[in-house]
C-alpha positions in Angstrom: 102.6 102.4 123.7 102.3 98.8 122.8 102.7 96.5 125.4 104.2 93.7 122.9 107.6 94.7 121.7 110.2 92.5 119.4 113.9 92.9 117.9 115.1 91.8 114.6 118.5 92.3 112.7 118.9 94.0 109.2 120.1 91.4 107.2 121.5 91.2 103.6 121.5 88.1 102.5 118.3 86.6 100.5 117.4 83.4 98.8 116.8 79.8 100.0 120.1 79.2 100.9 120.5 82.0 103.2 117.5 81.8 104.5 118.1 77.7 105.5 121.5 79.2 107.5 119.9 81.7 109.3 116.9 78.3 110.6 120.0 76.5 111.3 121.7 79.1 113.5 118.1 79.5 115.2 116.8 82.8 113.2 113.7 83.4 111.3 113.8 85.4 107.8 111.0 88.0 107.9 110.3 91.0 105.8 108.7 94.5 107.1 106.8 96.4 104.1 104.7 99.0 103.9 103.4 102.7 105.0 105.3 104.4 101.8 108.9 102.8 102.8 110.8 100.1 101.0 110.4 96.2 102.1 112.9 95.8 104.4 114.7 92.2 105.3 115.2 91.3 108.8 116.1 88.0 111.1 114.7 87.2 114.5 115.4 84.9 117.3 113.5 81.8 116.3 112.8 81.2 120.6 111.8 85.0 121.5 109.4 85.4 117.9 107.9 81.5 119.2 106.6 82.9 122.6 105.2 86.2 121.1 103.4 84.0 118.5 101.8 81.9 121.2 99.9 84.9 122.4 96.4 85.3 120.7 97.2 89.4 121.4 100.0 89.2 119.0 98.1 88.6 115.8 95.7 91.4 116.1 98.0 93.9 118.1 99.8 97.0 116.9 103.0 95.6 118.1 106.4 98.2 118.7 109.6 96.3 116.1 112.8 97.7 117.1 115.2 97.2 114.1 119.1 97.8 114.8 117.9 100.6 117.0 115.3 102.3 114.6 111.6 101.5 116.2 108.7 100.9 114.0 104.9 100.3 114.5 103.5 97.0 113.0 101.0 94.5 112.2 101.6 90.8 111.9 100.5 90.4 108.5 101.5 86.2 108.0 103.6 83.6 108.9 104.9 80.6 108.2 105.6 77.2 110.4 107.0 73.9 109.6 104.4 71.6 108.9 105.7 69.0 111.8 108.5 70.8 113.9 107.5 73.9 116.2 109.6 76.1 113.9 108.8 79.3 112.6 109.9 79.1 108.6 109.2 83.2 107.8 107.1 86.3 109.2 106.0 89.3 107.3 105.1 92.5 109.2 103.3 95.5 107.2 104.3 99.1 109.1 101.6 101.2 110.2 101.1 104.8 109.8 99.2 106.1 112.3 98.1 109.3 110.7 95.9 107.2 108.2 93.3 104.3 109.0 93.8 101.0 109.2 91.2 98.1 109.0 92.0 94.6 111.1 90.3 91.3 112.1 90.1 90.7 115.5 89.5 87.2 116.7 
């Protein structure tokens, strides 16, 4: 079991536009792709994602996502912050399957 564990919403909207409502209502667009399954658009709390982030553990962690419900193993695969606020601008995660190999940098 992981011992880092995040939430995110489905979410529906795309674009710029919707993406700048969801950072104004303090969420972060993200996107979770991979392990033979379609890419799947998601929204975090900006706060909860910030303090996972801050954890050197995070980056190189298989890490559990729980989205509406439906839990999924991950990898933090990139991310993007605001080049002078502490604010998270996007976050990709890439699903693992843990039948096959994966390779990973650890720092």
């Amino acid at each position: 079991m992981s011992e880092h564990t995040i939430s995110a919403t489905a979410r529906s909207d795309q674009g710029k536009g919707a993406s700048r409502r969801l950072r104004a209502t303090g969420r972060v667009p993200g996107v979770v792709y991979g392990a033979g399954k379609d890419a799947q658009s998601v929204e975090f709390d900006h706060k909860a994602l910030l303090r996972h982030l801050k954890l050197e553990a995070f980056h190189a962690s298989i890490l559990d996502l729980t989205v509406d419900g439906r839990k999924d193993r991950v990898l933090l695969r990139d991310f993007q912050m605001h080049p002078w606020k502490e604010q998270v601008q996007h976050v990709d995660f890439q699903r693992i399957d843990l039948s096959k190999p994966i390779r990973v940098k650890v720092p």
